[in-house]
C-alpha positions as CSV (number, residue, x, y, z in Angstrom):
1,X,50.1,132.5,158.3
2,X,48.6,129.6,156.2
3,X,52.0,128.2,156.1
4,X,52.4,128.1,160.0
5,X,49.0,126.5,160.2
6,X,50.0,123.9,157.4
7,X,53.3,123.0,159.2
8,X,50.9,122.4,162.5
9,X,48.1,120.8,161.2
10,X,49.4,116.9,161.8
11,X,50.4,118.1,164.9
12,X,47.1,119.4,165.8
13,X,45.5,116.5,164.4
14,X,47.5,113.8,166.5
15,X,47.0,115.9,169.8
16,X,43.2,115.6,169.1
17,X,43.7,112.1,168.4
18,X,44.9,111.2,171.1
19,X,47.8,109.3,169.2
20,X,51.0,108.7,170.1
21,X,53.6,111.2,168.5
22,X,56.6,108.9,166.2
23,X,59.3,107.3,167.6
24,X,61.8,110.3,166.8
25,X,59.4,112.4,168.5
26,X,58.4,110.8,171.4
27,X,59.5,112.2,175.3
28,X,62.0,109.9,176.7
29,X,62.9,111.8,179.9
30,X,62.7,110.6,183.0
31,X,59.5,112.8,184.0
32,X,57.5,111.0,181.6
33,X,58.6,107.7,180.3
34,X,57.9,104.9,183.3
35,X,61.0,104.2,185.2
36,X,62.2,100.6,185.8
37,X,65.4,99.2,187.2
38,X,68.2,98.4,185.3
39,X,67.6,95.1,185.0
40,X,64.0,95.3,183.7
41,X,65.3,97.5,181.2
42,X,68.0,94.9,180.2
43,X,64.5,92.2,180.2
44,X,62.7,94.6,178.0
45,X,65.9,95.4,176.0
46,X,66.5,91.4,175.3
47,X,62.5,90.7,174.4
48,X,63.0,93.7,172.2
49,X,66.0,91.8,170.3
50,X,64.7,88.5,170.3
51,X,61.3,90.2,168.9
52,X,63.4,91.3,166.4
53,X,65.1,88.3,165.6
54,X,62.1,86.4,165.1
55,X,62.9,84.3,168.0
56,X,60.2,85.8,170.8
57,X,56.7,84.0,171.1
58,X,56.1,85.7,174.5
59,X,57.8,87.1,177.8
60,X,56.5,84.9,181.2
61,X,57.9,86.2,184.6
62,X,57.9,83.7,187.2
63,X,58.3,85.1,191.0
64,X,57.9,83.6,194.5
65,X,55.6,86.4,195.2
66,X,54.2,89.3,193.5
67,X,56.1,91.9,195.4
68,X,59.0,90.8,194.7
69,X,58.5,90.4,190.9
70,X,58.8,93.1,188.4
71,X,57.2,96.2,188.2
72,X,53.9,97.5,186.9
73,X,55.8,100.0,184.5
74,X,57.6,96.6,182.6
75,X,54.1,95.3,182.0
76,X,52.9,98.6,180.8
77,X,55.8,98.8,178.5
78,X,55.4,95.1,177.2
79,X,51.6,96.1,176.5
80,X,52.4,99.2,174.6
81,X,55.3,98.0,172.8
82,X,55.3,94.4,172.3
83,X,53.2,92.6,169.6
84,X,53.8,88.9,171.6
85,X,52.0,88.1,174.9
86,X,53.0,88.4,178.0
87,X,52.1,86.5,181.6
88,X,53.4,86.6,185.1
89,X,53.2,83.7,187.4
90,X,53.5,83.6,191.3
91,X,54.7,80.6,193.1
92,X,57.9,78.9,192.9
93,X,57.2,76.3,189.7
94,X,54.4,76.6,186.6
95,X,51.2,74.0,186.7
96,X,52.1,71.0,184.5
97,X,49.1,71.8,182.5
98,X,51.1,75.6,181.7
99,X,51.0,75.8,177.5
100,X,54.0,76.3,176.2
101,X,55.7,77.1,172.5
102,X,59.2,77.8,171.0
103,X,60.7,80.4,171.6
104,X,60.1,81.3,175.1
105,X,61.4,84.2,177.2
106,X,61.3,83.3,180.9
107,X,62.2,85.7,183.9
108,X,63.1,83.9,187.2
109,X,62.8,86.0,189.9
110,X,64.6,84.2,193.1
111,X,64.0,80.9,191.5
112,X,66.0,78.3,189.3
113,X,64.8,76.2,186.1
114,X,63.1,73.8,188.7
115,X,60.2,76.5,188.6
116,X,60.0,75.8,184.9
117,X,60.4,71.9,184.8
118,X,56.9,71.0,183.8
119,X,57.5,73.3,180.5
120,X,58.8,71.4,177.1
121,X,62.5,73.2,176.4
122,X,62.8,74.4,173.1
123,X,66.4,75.4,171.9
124,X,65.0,78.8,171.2
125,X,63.9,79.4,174.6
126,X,65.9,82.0,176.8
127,X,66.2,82.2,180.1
128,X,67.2,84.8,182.6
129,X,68.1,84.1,185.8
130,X,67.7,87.2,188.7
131,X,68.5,87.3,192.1
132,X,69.2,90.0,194.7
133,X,72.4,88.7,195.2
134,X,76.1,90.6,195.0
135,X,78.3,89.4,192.0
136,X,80.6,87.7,194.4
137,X,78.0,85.5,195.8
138,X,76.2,84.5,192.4
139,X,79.9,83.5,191.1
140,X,80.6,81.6,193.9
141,X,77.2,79.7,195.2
142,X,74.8,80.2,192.3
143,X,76.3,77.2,190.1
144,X,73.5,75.0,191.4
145,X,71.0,77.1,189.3
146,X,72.7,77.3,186.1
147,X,73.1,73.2,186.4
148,X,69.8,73.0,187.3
149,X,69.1,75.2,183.9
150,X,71.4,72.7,182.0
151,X,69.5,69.7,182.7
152,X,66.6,70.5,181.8
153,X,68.5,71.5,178.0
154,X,68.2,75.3,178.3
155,X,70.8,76.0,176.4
156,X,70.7,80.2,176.6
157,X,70.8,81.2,180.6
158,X,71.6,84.4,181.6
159,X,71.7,85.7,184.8
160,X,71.4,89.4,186.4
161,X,71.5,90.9,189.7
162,X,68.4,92.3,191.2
163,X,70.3,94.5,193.6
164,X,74.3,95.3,193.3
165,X,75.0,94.9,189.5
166,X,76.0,98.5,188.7
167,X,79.6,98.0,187.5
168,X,81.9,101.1,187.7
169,X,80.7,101.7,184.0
170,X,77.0,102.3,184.6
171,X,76.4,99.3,183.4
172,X,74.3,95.6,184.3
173,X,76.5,92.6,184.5
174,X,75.4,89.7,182.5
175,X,76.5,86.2,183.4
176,X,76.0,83.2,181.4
177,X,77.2,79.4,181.0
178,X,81.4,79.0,180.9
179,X,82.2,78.4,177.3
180,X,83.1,75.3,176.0
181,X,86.6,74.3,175.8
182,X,87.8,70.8,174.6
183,X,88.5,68.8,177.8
184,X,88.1,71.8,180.3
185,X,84.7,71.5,180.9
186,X,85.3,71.4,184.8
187,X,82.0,73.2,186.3
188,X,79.1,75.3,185.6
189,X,80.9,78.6,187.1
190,X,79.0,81.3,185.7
191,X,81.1,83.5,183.9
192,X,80.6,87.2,182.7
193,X,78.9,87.7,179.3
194,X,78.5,90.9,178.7
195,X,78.0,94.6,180.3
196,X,74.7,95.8,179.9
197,X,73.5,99.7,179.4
198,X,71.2,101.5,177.7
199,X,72.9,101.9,174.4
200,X,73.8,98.3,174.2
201,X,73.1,97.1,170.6
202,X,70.0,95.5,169.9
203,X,72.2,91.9,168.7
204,X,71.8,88.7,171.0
205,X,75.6,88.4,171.8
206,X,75.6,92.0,172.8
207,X,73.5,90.6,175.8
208,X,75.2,87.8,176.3
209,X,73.1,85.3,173.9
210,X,75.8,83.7,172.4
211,X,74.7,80.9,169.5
212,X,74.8,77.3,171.6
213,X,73.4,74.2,169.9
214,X,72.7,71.3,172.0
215,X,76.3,69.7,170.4
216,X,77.7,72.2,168.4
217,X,78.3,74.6,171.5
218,X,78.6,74.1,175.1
219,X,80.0,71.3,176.9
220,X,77.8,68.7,175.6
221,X,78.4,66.8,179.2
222,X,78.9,68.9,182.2
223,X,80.6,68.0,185.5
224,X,80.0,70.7,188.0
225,X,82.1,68.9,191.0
226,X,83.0,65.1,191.9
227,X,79.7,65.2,194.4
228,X,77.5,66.9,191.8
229,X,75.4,65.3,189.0
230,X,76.3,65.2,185.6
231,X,74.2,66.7,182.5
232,X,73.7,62.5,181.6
233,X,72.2,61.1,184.3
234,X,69.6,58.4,185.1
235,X,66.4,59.2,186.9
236,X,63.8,56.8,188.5
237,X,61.6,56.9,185.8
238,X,58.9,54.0,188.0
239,X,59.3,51.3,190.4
240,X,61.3,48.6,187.9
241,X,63.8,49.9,185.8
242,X,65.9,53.0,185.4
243,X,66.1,55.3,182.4
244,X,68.4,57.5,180.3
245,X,66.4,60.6,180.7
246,X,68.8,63.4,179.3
247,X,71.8,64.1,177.5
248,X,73.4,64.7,174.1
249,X,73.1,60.6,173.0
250,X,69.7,59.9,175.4
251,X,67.6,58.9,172.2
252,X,70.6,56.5,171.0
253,X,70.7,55.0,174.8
254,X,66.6,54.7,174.8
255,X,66.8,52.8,171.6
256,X,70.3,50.5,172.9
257,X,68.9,50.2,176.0
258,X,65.7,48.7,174.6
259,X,67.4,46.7,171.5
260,X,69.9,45.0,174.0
261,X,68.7,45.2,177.5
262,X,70.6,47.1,179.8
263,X,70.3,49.5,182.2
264,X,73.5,51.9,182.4
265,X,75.2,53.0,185.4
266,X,76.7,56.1,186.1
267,X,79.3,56.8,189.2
268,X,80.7,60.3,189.2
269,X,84.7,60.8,188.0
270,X,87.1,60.3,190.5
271,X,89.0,63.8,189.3
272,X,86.1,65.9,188.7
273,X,87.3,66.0,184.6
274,X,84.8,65.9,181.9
275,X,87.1,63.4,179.5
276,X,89.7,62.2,182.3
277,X,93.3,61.6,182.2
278,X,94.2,59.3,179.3
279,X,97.7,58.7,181.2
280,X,96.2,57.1,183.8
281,X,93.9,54.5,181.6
282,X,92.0,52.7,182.2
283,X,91.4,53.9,185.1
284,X,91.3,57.8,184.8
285,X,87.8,59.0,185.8
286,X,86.9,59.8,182.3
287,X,83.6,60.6,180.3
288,X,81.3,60.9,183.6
289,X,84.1,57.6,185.0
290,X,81.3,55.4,183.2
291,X,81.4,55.8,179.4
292,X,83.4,53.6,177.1
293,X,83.2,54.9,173.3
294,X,84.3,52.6,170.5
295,X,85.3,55.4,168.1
296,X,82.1,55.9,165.9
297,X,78.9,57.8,166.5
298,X,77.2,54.6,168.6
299,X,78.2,55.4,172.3
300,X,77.8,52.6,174.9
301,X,77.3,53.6,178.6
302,X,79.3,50.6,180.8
303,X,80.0,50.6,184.7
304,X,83.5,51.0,185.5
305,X,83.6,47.2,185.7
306,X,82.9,46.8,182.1
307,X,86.7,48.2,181.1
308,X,88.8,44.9,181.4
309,X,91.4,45.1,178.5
310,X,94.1,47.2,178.0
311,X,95.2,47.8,174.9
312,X,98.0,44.5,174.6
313,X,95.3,42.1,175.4
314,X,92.5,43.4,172.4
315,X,92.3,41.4,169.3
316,X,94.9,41.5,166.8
317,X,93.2,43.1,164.1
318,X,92.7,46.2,166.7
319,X,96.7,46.3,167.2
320,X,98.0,47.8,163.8
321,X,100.2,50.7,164.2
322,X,100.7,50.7,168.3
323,X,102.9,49.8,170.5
324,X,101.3,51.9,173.6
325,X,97.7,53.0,173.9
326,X,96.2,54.4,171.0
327,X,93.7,53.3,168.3
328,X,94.8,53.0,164.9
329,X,92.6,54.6,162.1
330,X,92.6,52.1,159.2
331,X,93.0,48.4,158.8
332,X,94.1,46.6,156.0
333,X,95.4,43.9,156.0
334,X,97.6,43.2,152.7
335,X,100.2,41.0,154.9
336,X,100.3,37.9,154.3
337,X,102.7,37.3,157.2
338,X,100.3,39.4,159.6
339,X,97.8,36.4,159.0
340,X,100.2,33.9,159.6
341,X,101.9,35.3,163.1
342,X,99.6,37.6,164.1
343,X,101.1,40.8,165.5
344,X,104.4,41.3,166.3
345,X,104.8,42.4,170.4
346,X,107.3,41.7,173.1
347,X,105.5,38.6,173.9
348,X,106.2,37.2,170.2
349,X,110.1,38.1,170.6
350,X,109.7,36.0,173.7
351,X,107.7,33.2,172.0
352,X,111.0,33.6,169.2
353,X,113.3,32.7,171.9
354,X,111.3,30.1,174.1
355,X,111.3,28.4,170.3
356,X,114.9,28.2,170.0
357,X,115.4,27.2,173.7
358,X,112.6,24.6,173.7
359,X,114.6,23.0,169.9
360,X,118.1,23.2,171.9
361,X,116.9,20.9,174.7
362,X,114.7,18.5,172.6
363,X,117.8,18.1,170.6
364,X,119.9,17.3,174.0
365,X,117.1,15.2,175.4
366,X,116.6,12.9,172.1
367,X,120.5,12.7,171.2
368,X,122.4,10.8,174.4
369,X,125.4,10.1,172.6
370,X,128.1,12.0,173.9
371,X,129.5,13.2,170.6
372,X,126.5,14.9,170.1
373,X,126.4,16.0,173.8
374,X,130.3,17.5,172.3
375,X,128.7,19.2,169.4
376,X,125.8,20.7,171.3
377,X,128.0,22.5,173.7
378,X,130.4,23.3,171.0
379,X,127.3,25.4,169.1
380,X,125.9,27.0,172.5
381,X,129.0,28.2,173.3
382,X,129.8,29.5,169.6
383,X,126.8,31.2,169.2
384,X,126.2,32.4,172.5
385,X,129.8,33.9,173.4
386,X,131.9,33.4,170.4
387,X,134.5,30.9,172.1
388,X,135.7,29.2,169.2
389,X,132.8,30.5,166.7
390,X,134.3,27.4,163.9
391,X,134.1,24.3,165.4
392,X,136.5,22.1,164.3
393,X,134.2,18.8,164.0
394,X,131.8,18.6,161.0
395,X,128.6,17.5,162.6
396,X,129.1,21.3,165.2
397,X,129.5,23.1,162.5
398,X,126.5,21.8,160.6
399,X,124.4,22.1,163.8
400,X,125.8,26.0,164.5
401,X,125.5,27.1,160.9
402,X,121.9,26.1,160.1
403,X,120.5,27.2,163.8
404,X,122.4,30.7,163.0
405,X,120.8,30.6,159.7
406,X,117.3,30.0,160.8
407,X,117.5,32.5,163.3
408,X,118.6,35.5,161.1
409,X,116.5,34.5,158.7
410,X,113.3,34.1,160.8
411,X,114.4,37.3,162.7
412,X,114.8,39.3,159.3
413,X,111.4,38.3,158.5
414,X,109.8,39.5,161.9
415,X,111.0,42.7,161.8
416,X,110.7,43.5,158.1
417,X,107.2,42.4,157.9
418,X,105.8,43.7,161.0
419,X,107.5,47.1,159.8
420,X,105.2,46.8,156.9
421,X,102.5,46.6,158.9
422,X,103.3,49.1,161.0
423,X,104.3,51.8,158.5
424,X,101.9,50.9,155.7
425,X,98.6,49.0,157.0
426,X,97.2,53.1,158.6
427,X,97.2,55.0,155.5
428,X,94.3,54.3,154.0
429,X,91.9,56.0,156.1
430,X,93.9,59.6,156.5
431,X,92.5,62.4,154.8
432,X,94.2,65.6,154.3
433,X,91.5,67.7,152.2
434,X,87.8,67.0,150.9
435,X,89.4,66.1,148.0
436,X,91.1,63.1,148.8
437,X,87.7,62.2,150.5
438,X,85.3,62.8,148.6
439,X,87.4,60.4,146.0
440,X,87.9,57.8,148.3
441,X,85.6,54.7,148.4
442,X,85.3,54.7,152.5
443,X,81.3,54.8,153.5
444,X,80.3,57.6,154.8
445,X,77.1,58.1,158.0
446,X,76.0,60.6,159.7
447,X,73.1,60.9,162.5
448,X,70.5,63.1,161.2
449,X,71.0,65.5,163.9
450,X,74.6,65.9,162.4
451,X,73.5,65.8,158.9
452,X,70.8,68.9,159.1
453,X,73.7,71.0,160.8
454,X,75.9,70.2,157.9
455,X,73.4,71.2,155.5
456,X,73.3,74.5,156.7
457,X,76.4,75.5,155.1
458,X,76.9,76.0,151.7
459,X,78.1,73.5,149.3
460,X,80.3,76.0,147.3
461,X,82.7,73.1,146.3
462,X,82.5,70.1,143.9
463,X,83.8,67.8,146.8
464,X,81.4,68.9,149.7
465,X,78.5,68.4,147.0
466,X,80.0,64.6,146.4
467,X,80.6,64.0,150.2
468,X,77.0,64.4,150.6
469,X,75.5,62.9,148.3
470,X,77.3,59.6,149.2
471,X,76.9,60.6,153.3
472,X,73.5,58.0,154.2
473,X,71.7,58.8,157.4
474,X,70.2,57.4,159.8
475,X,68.2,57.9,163.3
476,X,69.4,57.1,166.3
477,X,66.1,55.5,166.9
478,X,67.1,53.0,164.0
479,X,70.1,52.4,165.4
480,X,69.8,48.9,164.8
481,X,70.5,48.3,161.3
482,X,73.2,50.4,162.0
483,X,74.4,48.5,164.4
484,X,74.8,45.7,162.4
485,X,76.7,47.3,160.1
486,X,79.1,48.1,163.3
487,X,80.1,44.8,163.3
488,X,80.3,44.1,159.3
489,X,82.2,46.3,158.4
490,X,85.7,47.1,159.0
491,X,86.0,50.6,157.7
492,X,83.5,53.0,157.8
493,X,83.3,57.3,158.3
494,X,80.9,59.1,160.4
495,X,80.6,62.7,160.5
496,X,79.8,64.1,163.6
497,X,80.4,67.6,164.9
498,X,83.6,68.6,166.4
499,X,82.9,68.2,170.3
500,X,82.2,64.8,169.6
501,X,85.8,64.8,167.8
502,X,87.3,66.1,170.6
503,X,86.0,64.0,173.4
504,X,87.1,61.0,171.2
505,X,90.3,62.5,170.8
506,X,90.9,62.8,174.4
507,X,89.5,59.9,175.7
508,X,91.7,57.5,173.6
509,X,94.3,59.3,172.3
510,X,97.6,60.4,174.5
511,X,99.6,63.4,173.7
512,X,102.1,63.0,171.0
513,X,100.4,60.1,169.7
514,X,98.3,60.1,166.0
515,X,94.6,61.1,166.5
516,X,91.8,58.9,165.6
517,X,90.1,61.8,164.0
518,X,90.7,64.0,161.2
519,X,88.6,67.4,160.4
520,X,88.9,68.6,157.3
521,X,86.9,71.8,157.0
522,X,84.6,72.0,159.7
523,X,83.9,68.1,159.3
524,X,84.4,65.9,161.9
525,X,85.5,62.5,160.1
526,X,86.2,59.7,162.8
527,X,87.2,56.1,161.0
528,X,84.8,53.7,163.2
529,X,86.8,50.6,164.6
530,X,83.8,48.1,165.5
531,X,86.3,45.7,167.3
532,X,86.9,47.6,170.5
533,X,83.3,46.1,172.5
534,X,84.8,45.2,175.9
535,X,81.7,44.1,178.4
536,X,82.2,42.5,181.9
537,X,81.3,39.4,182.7
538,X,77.4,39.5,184.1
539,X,76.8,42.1,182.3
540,X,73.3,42.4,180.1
541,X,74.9,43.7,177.1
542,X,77.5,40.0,177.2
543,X,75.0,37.2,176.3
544,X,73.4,39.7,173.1
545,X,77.2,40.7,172.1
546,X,78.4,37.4,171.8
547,X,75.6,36.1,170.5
548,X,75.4,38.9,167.8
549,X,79.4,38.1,167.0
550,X,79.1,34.7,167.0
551,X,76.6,34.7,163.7
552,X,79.2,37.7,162.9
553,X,81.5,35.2,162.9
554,X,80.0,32.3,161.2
555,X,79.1,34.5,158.7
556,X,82.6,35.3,158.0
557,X,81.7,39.1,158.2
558,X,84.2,40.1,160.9
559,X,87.2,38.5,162.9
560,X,85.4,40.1,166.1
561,X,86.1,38.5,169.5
562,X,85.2,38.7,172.7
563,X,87.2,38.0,175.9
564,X,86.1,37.4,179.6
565,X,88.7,38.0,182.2
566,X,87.3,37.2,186.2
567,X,88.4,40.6,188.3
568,X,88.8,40.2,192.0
569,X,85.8,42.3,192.3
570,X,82.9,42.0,194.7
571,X,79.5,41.2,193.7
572,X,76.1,41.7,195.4
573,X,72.4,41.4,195.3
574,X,71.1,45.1,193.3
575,X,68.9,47.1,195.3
576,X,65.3,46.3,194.7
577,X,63.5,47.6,192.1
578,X,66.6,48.0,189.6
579,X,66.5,46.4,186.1
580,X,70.0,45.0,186.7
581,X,70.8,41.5,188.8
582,X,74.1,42.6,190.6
583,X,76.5,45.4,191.6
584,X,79.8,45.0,191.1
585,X,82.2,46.7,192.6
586,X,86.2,46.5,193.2
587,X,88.1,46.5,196.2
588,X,91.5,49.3,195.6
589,X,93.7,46.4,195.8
590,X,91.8,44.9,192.7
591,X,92.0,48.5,191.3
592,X,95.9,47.9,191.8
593,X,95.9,44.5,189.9
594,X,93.8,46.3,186.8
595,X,96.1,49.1,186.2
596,X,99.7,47.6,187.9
597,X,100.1,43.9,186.7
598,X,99.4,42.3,183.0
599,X,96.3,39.6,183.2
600,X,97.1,36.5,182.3
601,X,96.2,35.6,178.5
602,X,93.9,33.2,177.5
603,X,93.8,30.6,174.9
604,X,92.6,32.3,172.2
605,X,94.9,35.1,172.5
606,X,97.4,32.3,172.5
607,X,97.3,31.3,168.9
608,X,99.5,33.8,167.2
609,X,102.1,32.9,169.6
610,X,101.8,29.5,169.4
611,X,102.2,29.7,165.4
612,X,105.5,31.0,166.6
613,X,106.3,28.7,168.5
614,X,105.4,26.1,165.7
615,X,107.6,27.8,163.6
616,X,111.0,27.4,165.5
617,X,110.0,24.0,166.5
618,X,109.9,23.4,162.8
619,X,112.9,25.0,162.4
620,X,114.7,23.1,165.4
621,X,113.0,19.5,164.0
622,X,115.2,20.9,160.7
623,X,118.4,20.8,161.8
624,X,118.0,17.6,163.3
625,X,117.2,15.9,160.5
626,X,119.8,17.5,158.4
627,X,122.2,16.6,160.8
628,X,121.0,13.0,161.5
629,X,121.1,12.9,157.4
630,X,124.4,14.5,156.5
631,X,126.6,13.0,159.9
632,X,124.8,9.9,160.6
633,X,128.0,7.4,159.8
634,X,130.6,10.1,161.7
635,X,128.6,9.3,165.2
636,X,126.5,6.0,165.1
């Protein structure tokens, strides 16, 4: 007996109590625990885990009205078994003046992130989207909702069905953003995260959380469709200018658009990619059809307009390894020939030849004695078509001889030194292991974004400990020393993550062709090239580049140049109220002429090939003075 009564005394004492009994012993039938619908149990199932996670600083339901939002027995649940605060809100978006902080969980009944647009996004904040619609229809017309949630930076959406969700396993269908893969980042298609019961797991990616960061995960810019908006886009922030308001570089643009004055200008792609064709460049539709990078971790935003040059007509020191599209990752230039003939294209094998032709007919033009007239054709047709390769007069064979021997020579010359060049002028800057990095003598930055992510990891080798101590940050908000520094130095590393890689990667480099980036163990390590600043003319970023190069320049801290090439393009009056002076806009014929014919070049692009020509001249001006030297007294 007094064992009985000692085995039921704590039971008697929490009946009297009034307490609840211990988890192990509580009821959890269906005649006395509240019942709520599947997805309210998947809502308090989620707040549960993020609770746990540390992640959960209160649960806000937002409905159209309050029928239609959740149950009373979720609220009594929350109140009895949640620690964190909870609210419910009725109307279709929260007051500005709504206080908000990290690590939000928001319930959308019916609604879209619009209701929560006055909030400040936190990257810990989760939100789930629920509507009454079938699977079907949330697949196929809901994508407006989850773009909506993107531009605003939510980077963990999930969505449920109010009504029609049960899957043939008992379970709730979660959908959440379509993972990110490198250059298929077509729409925002929901996709299927995960299938929901009871006994899920308490883990986030057992609900469909899975870890996004605002560039480590995710398409960092999202095209849903060629007539939807992108995740960068420009809002009217007032009545005289337009602003970068979003987006993964929208600091970086705030602080070039201020520095240098320009407003950019977005125009959706013309194929509905993310990074575009490279194929077609330049004009593939690419990074929003609008972005031109220059291969470091400064991003310019251009018009279509501002892409004039292909890759033949940029500056010499940007042409080292390439004969088609494709940007070379190293320069160095240990050639002496390289700064004597600049590089070596079809156009110089041309220049070769218009050398010799333009010495042959000064030599016919100057010399009208018919001897010489003899001997001329004599040589032309010796070299040309081997007809009698030995002349048998003295002064032919002196002519023939020292124009044969000019020629191989110079040719030899061409092709062994610009096969230096090409072979030997883009290894400096290819890294195979941390190693061979962390030895190397190439400047490291990295944004401090990039940097904090990196530090996460753990230094568990001599090398990553040496790559960061030499790595020096900076802000994108001082971009401007950095900046500088662009256009000083020739080589220089950035790490950035590997999305950013990737779009490089695709943008400029064509399959089968050498990347401009190399990761080596989770880095991202992209070899900046701070030649490749191609504006159009009228544009607000010209008159600050050039004047930026041209004390470059004097300097002697860069061979930078810039070229202007007039498009047939239309220009007219902006629309009022726009920071920039003029649209431009081309006609398709003028689209034809940028990708179908080769612009003329300009004078500056000239001088390589006019050394060249100088060169045979000299060579041509040679032979006639050994010839007038040697065989004067044979012909006068």
């Amino acid at each position: 007996m007094r064992l009985a009564v000692f085995l039921l005394l704590p039971v008697l004492l929490q009946a009297a109590a009034g307490a609840r009994p211990p988890p192990w012993r509580r009821q959890t039938s269906a005649s006395t625990a509240p019942h709520v619908e599947r997805w309210e149990g998947f809502v308090l199932h989620l707040a549960a885990t993020l609770r746990a996670h540390h992640h959960l600083s209160g649960t806000h339901f937002v409905c159209r009205a309050a029928s239609r939002c959740a149950s009373s027995a979720v609220f009594r649940r929350l109140g009895r078994l949640m620690t964190v605060p909870h609210t419910m809100h009725v109307g279709d978006a929260l007051p500005p003046s709504w206080s908000s902080t990290p690590g939000k969980l928001f319930i959308l009944v019916g609604l879209n992130c619009n209701a929560i647009a006055n909030v400040t996004a936190d990257y810990l904040d989760v939100v789930v989207l629920v509507s009454s619609r079938s699977a079907e229809v949330r697949v196929g017309r809901a994508a407006a909702a989850f773009e909506t949630c993107w531009r605003a930076n939510l980077l963990n959406v999930l969505a449920v069905m109010h009504r029609g969700g049960v899957t043939a396993g008992g379970g709730l269908q979660v959908f959440t953003y379509e993972p990110y893969h490198p250059g298929q980042c077509h729409d925002l298609r929901p996709r299927p995260a995960a299938v929901w019961s009871p006994g899920t797991p308490r883990r986030p990616d057992a609900l469909g959380l899975q870890p996004k960061d605002r560039q480590l995960g995710g398409c960092p810019i999202r095209v849903v469709t060629v007539d939807a908006r992108p995740y960068i886009e420009l809002h009217p922030a007032n009545t005289t200018s337009r602003f970068l308001l979003v987006g993964t570089y929208s600091q970086l643009m705030y602080t070039m658009a201020e520095y240098l004055n320009f407003t950019p200008v977005f125009s959706p792609p013309s194929d509905g990619k993310m990074y575009g064709n490279p194929v077609g460049y330049p004009e593939f539709g690419g990074l929003l059809g609008d972005v031109f990078w220059n291969r470091s971790d400064l991003g310019l935003v251009f018009s279509g307009a501002d892409l004039q040059l292909n890759y033949h007509e940029r500056p010499s020191t940007a042409q080292v390894a390439c004969t088609t599209w494709c940007l070379p990752t190293g320069f160095a230039e240990r050639s002496l020939w390289r700064s004597l003939v600049g590089e070596f294209t079809p156009d110089s094998w041309a220049c070769v030849l218009a050398a010799y032709a333009v010495g042959v007919v000064t030599y016919r033009c100057l010399l009208r004695h018919k001897s010489f007239q003899d001997t001329w054709l004599t040589a032309l047709q010796g070299m040309l078509s081997a007809i009698d390769p030995v002349p048998k007069d003295w002064p032919a064979r002196a002519f023939m001889f020292c124009w044969s021997f000019y020629g191989l020579v110079l040719a030899t010359l061409y092709v062994a030194e610009m096969h230096g060049i090409n072979t030997a002028e883009t290894d400096d800057t290819v890294f195979h292991s941390l190693s061979e990095l962390a030895a190397s003598k190439l400047p490291l930055y990295a944004a401090t974004d990039y940097l904090r992510t990196y530090k996460k990891a753990q230094w568990d080798t001599a090398s990553e400990t040496r790559i960061m101590r030499r790595v020096r940050p900076f802000h994108f908000v001082d971009a401007r020393p950095l900046y500088a520094r662009l256009f000083a130095k020739r080589d220089m590393g950035l790490l950035m993550d590997r999305n950013a890689c990737v779009a490089y990667a695709n943008m400029f480099t064509p399959p089968r062709q050498a990347p401009v980036f190399h990761v080596v163990r989770g880095y991202c390590l992209a070899v900046s090239a701070s030649y490749n600043f191609v504006v159009r003319r009228g544009s607000p970023l010209y008159r600050r580049l050039t004047k930026t190069t041209a004390l470059l320049d004097e300097g002697g801290l860069t061979q930078f140049w810039m070229d202007v090439k007039v498009w047939p393009c239309h220009t007219e009056p902006a629309p009022p109220g726009l920071a920039v002076t003029t649209n431009v806009t081309c006609a398709p014929q003028a689209r034809d002429f940028w990708t179908k014919s080769e612009p003329a070049m300009t004078l500056k692009q000239l001088h390589p090939f006019l050394r060249l020509l100088a060169i045979g001249l000299t060579a041509a001006a040679a032979v006639f003075v050994v010839e007038h030297v040697f065989f004067w007294g044979d012909k006068w």
